[in-house]
C-alpha positions in Angstrom: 11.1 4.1 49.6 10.0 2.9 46.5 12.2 4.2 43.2 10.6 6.2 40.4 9.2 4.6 37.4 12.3 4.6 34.9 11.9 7.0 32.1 11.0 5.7 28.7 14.1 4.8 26.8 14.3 6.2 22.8 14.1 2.5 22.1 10.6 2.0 24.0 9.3 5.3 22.2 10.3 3.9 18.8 8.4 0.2 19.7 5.6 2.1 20.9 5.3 4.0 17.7 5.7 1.0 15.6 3.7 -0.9 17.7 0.6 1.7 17.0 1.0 2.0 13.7 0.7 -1.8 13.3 -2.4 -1.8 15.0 -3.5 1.2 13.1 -3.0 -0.1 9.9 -5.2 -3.4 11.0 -7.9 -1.2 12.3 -8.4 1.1 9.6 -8.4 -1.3 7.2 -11.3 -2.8 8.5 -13.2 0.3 9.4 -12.0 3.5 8.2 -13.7 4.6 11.6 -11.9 3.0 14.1 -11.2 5.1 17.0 -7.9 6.3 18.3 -8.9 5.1 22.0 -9.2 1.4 20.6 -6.3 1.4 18.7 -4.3 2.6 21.9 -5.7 -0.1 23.9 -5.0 -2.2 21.4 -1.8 -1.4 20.9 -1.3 -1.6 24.6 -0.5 1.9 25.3 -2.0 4.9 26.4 -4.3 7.2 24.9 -1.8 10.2 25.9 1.4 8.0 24.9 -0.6 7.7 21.1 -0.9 11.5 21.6 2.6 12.3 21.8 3.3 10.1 18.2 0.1 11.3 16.7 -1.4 14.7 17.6 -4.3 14.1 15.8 -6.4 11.2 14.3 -4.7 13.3 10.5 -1.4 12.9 11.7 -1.8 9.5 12.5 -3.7 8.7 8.9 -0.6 10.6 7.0 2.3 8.6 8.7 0.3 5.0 7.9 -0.3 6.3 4.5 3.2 7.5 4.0 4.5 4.5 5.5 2.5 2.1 3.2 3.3 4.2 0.0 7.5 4.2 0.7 6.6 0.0 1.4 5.3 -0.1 -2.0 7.8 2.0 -4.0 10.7 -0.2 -2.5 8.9 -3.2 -2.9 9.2 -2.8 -6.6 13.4 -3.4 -7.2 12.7 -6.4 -4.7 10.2 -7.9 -6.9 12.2 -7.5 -10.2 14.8 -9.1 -8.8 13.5 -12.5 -8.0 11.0 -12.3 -10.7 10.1 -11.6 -14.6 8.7 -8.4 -15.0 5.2 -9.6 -15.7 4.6 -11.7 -12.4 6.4 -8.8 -10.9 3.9 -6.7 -12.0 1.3 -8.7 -11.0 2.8 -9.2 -7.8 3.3 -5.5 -6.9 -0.3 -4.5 -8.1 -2.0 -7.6 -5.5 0.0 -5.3 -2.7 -1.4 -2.5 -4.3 -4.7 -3.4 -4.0 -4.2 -4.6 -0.1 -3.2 -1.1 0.5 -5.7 0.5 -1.2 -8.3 -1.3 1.8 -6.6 0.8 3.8 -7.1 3.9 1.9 -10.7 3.4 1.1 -11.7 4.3 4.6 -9.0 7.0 5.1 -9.5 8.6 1.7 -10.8 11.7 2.6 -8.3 12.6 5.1 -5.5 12.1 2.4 -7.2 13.8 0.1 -7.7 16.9 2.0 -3.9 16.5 3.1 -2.3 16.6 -0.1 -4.7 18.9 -2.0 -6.0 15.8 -3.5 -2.7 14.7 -4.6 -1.9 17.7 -6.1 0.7 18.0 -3.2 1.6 14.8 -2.5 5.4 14.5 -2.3 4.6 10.9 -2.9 3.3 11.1 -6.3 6.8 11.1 -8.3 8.1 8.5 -6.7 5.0 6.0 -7.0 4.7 6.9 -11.1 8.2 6.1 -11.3 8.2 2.8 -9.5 5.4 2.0 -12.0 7.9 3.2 -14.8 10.2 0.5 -14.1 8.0 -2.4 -14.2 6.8 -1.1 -17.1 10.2 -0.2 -18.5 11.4 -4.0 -17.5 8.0 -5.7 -19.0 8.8 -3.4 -22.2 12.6 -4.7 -22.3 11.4 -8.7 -22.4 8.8 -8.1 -24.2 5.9 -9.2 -22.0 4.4 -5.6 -21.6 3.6 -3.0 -24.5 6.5 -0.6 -25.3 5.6 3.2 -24.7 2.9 2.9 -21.5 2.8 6.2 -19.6 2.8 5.6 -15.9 0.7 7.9 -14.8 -2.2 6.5 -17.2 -1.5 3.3 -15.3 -1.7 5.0 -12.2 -5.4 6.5 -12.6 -6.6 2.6 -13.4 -4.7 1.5 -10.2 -6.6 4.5 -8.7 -10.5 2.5 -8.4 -8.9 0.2 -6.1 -9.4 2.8 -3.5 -12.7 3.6 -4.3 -13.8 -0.3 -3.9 -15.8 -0.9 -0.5 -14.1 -4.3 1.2 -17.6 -4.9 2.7 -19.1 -4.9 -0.6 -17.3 -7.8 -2.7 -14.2 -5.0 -2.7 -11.9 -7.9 -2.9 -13.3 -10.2 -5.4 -13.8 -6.9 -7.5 -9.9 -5.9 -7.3 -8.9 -9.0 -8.7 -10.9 -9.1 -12.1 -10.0 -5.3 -12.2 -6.5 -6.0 -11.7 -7.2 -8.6 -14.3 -7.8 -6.8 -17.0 -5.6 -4.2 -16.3 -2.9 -6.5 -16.6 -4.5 -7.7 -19.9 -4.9 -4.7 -21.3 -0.7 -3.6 -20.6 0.5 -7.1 -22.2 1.9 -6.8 -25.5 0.0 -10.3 -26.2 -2.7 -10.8 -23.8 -3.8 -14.4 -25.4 -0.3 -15.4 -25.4 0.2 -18.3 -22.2 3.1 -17.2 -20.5 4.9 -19.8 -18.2 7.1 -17.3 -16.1 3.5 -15.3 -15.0 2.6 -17.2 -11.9 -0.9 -17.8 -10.7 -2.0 -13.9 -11.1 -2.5 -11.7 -8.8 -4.0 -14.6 -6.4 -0.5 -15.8 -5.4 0.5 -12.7 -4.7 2.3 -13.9 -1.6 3.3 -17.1 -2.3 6.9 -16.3 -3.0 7.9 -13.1 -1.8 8.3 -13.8 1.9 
């Protein structure tokens, strides 16, 4: 007599969740349509398994965008630690600008979510993470003294209304650009410990 199937273990639900939210994230960032029954096959599960994580196509949006937005807010101590605060800066607004691919197609479904933003229990934390580049940038000297945050925050907010299939990437970059301009306390001064820009976003953070 053949045995039963054994259960799934807590540690094969987790993988499975992780595993479809990686998938997810790839998907979605390429095509804000993407449908839950490719990313299930692509994630190697099944469309009921996906179900069980992620109710609905909302649910599943909310947890990736949750996900990416605690990424980002932890990100920021990480990057002042092994850099200045001006390449940090730079640094943290290239990841930025990856995510905001990913919200560009999922936008609406956030919005709706979290009242568009007006609820979002993500909001503090993000304006404060900003606070302490700024604060840091402000305390070398590299970044203007007295920036507000959240004035920051709605520049940072185009990169989510720039379409990837349209020169999106390109565009982030000079955006970023002269953002970053714009917060330096001396934007013509040549600063050795900035790094490449926003370009070599990666090259040192692991």
């Amino acid at each position: 007599m053949t045995p039963p199937p054994a259960k799934p273990t807590r540690k094969d639900a987790l993988s499975n969740r992780e595993r479809i939210l990686t998938v997810a994230r790839e998907a979605l960032t390429a095509s804000g349509t993407a449908s839950l029954t490719a990313i299930a096959r692509d994630a190697g599960v099944g469309i009921g398994t996906l179900y069980r994580h992620f109710p609905t196509r909302e649910a599943l949006v909310l947890e990736l965008y949750r996900t990416e937005i605690q990424q980002l807010i932890d990100r920021v101590p990480t990057l002042l630690a092994t850099h200045p605060p001006l390449a940090a800066m730079r640094r943290w607004f290239a990841e930025v600008a990856h995510y905001g691919r990913l919200k560009f197609g999922v936008a609406e479904v956030i919005h709706a979510a979290t009242n568009d933003g007006r609820d979002d229990e993500n909001y503090d934390p993000f304006v404060r993470a900003i606070g302490l580049l700024l604060d840091a940038g402000a305390a070398d000297g590299t970044l203007k003294p007295g920036l507000d945050p959240e004035d920051v925050l709605l520049q940072l907010s185009v990169l989510w209304r720039l379409d990837p299939a349209r020169g999106g990437e390109e565009r982030a970059e000079r955006i970023l650009t002269l953002i970053v301009d714009g917060l330096r306390a001396d934007p013509h001064r040549a600063d050795p410990a900035d790094g490449a820009g926003t370009r070599a976003a990666g090259d040192a953070d692991g």
